[in-house]
PyMOL Python script that loads the backbone (N, CA, C, O; Angstrom):
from pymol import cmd

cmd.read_pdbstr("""\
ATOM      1  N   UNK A   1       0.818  -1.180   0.000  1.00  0.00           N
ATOM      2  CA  UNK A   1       0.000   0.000   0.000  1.00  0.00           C
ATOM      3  C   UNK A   1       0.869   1.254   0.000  1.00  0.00           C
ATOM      4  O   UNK A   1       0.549   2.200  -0.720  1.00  0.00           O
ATOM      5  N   UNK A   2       2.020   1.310   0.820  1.00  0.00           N
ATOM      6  CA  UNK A   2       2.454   2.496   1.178  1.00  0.00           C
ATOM      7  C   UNK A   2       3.356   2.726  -0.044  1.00  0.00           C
ATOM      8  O   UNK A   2       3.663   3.881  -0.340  1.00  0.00           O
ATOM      9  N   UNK A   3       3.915   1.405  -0.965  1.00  0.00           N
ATOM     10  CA  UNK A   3       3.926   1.645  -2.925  1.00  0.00           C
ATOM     11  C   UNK A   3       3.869   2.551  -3.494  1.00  0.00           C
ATOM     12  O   UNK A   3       4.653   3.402  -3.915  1.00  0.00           O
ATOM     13  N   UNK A   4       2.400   2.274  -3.522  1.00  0.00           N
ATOM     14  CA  UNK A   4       1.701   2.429  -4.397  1.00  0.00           C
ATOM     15  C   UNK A   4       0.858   3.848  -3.715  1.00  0.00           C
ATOM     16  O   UNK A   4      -0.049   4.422  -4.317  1.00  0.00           O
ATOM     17  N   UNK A   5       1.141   4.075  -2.960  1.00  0.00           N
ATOM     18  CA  UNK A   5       0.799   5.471  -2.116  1.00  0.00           C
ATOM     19  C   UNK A   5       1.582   6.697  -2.722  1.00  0.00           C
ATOM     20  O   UNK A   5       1.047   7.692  -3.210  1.00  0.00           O
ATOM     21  N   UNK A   6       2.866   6.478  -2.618  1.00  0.00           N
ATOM     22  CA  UNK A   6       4.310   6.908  -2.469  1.00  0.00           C
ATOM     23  C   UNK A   6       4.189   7.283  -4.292  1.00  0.00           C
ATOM     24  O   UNK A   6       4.284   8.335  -4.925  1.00  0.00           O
ATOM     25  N   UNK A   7       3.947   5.914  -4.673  1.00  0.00           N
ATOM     26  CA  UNK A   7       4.332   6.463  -6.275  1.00  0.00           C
ATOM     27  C   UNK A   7       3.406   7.482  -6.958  1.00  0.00           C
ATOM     28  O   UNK A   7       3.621   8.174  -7.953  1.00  0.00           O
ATOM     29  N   UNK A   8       2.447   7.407  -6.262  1.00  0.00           N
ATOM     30  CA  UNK A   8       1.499   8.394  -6.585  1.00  0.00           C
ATOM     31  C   UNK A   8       1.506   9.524  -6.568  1.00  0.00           C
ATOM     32  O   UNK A   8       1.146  10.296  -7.457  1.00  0.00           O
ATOM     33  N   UNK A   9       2.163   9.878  -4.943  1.00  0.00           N
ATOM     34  CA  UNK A   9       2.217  11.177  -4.671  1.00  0.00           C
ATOM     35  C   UNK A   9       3.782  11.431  -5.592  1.00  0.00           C
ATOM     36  O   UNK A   9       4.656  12.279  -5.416  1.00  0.00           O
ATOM     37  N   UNK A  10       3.738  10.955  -6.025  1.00  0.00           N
ATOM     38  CA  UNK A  10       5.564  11.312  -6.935  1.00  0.00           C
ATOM     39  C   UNK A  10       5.570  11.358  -8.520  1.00  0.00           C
ATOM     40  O   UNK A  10       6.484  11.795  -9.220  1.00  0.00           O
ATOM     41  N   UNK A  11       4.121  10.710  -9.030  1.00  0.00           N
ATOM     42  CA  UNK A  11       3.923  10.349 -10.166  1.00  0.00           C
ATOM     43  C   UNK A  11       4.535  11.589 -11.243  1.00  0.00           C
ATOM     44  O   UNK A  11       5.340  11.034 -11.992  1.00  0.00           O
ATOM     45  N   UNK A  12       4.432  13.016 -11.560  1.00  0.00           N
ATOM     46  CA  UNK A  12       5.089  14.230 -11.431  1.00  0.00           C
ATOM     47  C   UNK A  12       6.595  14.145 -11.053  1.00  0.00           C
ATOM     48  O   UNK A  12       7.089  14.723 -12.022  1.00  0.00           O
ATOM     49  N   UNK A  13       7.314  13.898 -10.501  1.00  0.00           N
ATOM     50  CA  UNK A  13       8.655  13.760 -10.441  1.00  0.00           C
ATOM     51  C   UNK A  13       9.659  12.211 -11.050  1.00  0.00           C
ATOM     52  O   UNK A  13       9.333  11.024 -11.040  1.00  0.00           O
ATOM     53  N   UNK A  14      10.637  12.728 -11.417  1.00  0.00           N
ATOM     54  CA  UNK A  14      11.925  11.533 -11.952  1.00  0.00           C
ATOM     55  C   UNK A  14      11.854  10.247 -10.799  1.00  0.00           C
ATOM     56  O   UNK A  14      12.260   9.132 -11.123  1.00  0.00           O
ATOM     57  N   UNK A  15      11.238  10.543  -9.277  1.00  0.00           N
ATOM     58  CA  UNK A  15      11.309   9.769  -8.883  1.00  0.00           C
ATOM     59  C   UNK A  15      10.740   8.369  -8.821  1.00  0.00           C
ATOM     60  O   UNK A  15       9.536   8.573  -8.661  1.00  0.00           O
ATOM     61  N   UNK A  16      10.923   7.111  -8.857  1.00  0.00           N
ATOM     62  CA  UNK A  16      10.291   5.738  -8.861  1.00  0.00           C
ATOM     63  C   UNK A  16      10.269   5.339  -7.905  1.00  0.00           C
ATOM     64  O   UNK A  16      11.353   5.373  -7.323  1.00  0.00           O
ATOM     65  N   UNK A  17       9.213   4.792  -7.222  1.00  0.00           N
ATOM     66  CA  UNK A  17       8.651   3.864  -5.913  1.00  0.00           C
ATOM     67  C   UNK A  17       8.591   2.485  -6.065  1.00  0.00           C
ATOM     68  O   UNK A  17       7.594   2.293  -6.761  1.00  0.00           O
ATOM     69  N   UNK A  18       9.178   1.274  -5.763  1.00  0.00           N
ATOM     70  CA  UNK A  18       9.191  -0.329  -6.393  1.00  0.00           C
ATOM     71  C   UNK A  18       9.553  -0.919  -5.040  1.00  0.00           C
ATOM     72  O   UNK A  18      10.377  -0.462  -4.247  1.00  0.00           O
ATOM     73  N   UNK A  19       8.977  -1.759  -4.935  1.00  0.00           N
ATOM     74  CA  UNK A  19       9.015  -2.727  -4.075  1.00  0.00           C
ATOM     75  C   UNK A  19       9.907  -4.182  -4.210  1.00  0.00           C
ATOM     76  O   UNK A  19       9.616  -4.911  -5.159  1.00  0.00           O
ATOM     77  N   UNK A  20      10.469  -4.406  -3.722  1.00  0.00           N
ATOM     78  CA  UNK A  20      11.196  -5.893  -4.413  1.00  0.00           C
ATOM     79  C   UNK A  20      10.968  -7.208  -3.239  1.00  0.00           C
ATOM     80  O   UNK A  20      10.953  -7.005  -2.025  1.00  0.00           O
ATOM     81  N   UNK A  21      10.863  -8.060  -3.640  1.00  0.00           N
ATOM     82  CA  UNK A  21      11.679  -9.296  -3.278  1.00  0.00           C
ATOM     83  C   UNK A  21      12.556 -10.250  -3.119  1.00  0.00           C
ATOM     84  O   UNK A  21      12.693 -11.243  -3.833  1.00  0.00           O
ATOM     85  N   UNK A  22      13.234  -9.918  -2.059  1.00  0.00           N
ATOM     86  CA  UNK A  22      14.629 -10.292  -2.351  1.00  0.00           C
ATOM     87  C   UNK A  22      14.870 -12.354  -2.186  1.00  0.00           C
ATOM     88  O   UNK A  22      16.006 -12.826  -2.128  1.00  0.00           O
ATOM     89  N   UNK A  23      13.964 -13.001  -2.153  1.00  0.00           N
ATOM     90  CA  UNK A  23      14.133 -14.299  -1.738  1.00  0.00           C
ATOM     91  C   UNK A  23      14.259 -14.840  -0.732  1.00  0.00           C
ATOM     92  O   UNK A  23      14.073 -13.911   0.054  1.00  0.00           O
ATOM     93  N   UNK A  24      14.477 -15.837  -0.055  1.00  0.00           N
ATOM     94  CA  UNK A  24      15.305 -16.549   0.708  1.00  0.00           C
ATOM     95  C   UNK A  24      16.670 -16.579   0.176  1.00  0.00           C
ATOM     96  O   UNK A  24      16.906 -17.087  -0.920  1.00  0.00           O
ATOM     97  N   UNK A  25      17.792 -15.929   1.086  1.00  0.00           N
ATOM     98  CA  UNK A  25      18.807 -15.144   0.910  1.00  0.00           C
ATOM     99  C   UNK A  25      19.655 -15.764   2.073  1.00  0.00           C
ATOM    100  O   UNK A  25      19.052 -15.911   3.136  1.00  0.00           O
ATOM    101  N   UNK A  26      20.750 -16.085   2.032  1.00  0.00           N
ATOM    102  CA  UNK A  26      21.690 -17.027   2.895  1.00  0.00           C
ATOM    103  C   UNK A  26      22.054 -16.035   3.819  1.00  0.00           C
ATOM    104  O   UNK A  26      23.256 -15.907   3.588  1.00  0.00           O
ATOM    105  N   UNK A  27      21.709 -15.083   4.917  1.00  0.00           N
ATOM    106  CA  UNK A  27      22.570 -13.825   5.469  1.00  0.00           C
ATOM    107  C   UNK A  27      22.527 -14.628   7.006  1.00  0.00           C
ATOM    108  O   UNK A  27      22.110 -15.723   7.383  1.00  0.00           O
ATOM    109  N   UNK A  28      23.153 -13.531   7.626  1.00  0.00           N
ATOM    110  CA  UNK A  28      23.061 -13.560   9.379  1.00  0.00           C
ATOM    111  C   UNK A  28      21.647 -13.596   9.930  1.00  0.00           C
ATOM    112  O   UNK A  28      21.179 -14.365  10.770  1.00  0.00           O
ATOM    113  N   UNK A  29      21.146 -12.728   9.361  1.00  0.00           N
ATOM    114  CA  UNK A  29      19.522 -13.106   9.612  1.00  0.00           C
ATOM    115  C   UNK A  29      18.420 -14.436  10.188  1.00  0.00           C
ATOM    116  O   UNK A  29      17.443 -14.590  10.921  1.00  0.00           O
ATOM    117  N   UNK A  30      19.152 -15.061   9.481  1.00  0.00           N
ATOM    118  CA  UNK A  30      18.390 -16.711   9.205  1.00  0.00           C
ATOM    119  C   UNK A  30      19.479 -17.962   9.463  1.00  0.00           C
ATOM    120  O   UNK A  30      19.299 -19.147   9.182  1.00  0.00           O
ATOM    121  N   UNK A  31      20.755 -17.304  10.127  1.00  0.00           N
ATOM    122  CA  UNK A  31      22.002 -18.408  10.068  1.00  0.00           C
ATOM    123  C   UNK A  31      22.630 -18.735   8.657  1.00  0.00           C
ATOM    124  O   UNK A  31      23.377 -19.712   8.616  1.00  0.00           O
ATOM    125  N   UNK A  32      22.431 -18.093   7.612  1.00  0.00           N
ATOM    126  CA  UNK A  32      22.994 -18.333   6.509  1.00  0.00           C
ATOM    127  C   UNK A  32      22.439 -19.827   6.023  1.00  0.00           C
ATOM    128  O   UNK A  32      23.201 -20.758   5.767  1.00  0.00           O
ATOM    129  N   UNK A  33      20.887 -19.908   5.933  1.00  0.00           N
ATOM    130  CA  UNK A  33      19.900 -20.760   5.917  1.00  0.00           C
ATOM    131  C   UNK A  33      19.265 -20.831   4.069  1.00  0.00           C
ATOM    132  O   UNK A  33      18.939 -21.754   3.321  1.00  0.00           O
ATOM    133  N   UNK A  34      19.334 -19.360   3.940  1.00  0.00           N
ATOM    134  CA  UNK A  34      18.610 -19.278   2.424  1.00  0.00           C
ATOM    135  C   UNK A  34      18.847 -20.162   1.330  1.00  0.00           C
ATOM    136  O   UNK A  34      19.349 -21.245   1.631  1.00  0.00           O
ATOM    137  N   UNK A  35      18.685 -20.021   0.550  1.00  0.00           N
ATOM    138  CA  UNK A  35      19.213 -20.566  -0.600  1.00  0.00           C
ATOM    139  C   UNK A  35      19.904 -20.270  -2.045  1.00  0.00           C
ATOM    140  O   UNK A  35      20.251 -20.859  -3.069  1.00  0.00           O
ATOM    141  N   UNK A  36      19.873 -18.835  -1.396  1.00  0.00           N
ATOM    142  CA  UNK A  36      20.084 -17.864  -2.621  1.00  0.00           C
ATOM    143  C   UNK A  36      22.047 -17.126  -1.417  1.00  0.00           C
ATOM    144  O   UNK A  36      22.381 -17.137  -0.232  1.00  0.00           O
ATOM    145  N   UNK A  37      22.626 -16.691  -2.620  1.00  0.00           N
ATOM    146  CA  UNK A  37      23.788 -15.880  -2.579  1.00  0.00           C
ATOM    147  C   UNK A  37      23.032 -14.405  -2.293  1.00  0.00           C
ATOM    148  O   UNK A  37      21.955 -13.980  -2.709  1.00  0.00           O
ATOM    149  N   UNK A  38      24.290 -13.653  -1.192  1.00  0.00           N
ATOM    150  CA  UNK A  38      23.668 -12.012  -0.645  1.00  0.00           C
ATOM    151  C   UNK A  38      23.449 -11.606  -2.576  1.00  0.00           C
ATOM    152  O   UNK A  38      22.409 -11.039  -2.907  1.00  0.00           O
ATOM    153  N   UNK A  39      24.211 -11.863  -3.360  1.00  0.00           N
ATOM    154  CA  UNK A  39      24.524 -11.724  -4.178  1.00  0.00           C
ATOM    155  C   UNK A  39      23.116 -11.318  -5.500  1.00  0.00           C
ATOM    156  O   UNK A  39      22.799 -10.438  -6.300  1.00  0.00           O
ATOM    157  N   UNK A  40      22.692 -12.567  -5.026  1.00  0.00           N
ATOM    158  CA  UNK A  40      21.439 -12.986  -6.090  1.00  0.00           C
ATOM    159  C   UNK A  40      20.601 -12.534  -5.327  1.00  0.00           C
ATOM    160  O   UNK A  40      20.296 -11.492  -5.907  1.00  0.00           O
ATOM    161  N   UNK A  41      19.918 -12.583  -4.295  1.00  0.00           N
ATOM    162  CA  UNK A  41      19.419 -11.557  -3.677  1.00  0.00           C
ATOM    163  C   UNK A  41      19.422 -10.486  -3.722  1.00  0.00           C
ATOM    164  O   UNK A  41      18.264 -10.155  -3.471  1.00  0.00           O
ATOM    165  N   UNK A  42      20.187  -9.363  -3.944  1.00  0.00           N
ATOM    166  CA  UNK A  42      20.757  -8.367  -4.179  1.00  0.00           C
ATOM    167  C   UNK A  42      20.047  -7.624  -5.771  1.00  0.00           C
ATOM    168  O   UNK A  42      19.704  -6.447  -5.888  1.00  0.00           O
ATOM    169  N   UNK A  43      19.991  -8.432  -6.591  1.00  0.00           N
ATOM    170  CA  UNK A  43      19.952  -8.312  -8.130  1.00  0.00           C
ATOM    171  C   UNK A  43      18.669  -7.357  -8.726  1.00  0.00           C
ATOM    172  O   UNK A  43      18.571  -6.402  -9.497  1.00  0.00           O
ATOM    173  N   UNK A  44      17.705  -8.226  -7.868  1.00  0.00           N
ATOM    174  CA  UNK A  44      16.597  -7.335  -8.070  1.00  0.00           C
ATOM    175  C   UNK A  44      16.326  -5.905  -7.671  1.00  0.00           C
ATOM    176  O   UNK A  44      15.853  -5.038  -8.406  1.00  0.00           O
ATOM    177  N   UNK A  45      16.723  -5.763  -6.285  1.00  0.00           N
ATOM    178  CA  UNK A  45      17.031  -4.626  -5.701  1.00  0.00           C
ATOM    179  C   UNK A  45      18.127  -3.423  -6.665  1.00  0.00           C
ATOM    180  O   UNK A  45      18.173  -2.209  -6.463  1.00  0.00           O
ATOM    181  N   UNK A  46      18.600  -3.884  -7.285  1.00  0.00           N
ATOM    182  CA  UNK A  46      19.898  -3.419  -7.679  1.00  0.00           C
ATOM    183  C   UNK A  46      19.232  -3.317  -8.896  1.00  0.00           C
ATOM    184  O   UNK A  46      19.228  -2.095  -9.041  1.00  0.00           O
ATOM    185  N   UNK A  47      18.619  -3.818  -9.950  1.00  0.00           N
ATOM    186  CA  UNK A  47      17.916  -3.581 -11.183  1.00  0.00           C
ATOM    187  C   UNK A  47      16.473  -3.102 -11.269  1.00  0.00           C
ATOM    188  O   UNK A  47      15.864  -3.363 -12.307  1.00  0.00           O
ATOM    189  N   UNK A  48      15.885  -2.466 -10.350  1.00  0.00           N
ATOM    190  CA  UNK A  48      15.269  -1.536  -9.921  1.00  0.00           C
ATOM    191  C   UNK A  48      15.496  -0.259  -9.722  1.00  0.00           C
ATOM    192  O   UNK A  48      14.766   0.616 -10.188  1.00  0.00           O
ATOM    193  N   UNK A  49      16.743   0.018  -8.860  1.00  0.00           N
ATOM    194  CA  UNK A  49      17.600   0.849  -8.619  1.00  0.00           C
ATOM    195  C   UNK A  49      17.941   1.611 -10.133  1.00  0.00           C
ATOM    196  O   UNK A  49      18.165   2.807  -9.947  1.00  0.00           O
ATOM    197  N   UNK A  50      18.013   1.305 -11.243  1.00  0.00           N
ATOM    198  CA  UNK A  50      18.999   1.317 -12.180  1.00  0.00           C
ATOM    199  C   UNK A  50      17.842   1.442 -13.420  1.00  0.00           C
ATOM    200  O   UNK A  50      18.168   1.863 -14.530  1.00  0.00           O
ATOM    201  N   UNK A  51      16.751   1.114 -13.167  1.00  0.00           N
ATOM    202  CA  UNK A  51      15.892   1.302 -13.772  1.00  0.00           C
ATOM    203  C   UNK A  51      16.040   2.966 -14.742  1.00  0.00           C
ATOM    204  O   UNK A  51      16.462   4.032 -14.293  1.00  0.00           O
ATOM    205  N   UNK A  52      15.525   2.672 -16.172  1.00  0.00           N
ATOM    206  CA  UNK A  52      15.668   3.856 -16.830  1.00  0.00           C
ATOM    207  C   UNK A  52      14.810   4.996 -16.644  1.00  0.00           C
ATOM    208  O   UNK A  52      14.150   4.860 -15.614  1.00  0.00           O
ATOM    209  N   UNK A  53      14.599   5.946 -17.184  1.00  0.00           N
ATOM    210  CA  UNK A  53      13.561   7.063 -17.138  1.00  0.00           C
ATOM    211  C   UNK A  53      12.352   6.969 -17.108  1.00  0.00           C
ATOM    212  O   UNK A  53      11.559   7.579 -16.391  1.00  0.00           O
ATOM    213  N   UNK A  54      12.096   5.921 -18.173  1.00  0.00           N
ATOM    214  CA  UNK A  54      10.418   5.609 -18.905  1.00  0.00           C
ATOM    215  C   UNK A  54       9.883   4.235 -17.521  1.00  0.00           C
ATOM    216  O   UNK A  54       8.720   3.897 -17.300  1.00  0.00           O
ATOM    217  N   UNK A  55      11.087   3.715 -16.834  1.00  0.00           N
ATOM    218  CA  UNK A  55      10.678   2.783 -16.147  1.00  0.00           C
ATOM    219  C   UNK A  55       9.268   2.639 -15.196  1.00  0.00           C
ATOM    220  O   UNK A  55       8.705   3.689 -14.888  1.00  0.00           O
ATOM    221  N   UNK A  56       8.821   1.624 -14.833  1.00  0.00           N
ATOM    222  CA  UNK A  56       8.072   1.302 -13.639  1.00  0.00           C
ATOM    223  C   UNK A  56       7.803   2.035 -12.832  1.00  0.00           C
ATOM    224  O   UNK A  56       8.633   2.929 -12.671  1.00  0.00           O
ATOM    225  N   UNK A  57       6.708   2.059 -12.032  1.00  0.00           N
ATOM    226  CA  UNK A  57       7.120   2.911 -10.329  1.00  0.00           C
ATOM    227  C   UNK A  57       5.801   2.357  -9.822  1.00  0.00           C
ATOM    228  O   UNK A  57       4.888   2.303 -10.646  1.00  0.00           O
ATOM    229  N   UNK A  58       5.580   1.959  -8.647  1.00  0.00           N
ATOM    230  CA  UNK A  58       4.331   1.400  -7.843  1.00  0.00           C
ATOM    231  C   UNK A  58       4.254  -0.211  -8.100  1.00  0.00           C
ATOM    232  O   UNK A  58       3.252  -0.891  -7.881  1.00  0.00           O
ATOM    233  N   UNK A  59       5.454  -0.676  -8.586  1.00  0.00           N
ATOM    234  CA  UNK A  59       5.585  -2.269  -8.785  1.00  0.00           C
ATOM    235  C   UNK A  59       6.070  -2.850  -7.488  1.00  0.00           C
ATOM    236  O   UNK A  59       6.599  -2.100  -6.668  1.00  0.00           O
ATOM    237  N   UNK A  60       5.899  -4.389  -7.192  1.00  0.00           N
ATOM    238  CA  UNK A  60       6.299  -5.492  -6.176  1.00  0.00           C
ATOM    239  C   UNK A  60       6.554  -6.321  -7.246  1.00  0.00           C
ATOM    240  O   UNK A  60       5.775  -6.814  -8.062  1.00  0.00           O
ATOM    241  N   UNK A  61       8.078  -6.433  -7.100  1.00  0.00           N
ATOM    242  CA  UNK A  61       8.925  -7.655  -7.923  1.00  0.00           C
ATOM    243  C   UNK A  61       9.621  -8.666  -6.955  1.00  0.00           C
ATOM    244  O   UNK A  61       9.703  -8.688  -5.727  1.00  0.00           O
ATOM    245  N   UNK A  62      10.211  -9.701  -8.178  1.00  0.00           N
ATOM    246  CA  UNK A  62      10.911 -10.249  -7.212  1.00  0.00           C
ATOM    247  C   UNK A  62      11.560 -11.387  -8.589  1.00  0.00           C
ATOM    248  O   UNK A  62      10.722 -11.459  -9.487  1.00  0.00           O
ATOM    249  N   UNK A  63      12.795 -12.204  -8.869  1.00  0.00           N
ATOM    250  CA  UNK A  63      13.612 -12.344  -9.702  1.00  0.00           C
ATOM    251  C   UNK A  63      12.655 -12.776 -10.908  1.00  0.00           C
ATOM    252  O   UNK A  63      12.888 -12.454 -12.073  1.00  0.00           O
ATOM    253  N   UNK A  64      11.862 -13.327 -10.620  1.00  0.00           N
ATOM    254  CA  UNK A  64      10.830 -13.542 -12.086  1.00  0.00           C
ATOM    255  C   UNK A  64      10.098 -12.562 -12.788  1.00  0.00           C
ATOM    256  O   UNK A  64       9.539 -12.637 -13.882  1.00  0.00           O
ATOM    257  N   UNK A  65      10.189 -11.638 -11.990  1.00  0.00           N
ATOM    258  CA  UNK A  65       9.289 -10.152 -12.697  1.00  0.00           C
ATOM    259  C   UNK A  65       8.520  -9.407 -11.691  1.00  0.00           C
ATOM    260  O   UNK A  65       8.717  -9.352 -10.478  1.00  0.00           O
ATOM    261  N   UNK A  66       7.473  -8.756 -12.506  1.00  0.00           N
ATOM    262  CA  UNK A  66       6.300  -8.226 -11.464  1.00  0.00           C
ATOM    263  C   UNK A  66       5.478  -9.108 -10.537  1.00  0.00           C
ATOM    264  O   UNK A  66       5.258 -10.190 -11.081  1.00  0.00           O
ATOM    265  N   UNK A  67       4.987  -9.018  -9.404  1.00  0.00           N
ATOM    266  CA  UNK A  67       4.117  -9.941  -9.073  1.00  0.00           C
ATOM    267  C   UNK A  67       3.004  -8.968  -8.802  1.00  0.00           C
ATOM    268  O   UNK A  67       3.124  -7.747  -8.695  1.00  0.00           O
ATOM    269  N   UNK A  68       1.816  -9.736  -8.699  1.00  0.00           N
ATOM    270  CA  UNK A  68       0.365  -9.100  -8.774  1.00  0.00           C
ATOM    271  C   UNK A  68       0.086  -8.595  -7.678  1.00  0.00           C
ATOM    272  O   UNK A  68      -0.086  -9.543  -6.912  1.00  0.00           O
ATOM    273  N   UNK A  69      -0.164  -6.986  -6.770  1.00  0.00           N
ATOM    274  CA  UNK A  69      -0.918  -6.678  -6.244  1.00  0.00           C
ATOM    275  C   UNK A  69      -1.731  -7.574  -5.965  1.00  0.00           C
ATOM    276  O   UNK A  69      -2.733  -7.314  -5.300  1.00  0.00           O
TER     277      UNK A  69
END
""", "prot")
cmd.dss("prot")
cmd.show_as("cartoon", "prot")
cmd.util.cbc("prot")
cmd.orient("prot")
């Protein structure tokens, strides 16, 4: 909600609002339990980040793509 709130009130500015999912992620968190590298975890977050001009904003992803509201 707070997304898709955010992107709204921004919709007018360069800025993008995205949500990600980072996986089950091997960190200190969980004992290094995940199954994923900080690494690969990381990716989505990081290609969001990096996203171009025309990009997204008010999305929840996660390494397969968008996921559905």
């Amino acid at each position: 909600m707070l997304t898709v709130q955010l992107a709204y009130e921004l919709r007018d500015t360069a800025i993008k609002v995205n949500s990600a999912d980072p996986g089950y992620t091997a960190t200190d968190l969980n004992g290094h339990r995940g199954h994923q590298t900080i690494r690969e975890g990381a990716a989505e977050a990081v290609r969001l980040a990096l996203l171009p001009d025309g990009g997204p904003t008010g999305t929840f992803s996660n390494s397969k793509g968008v996921v559905p509201w």
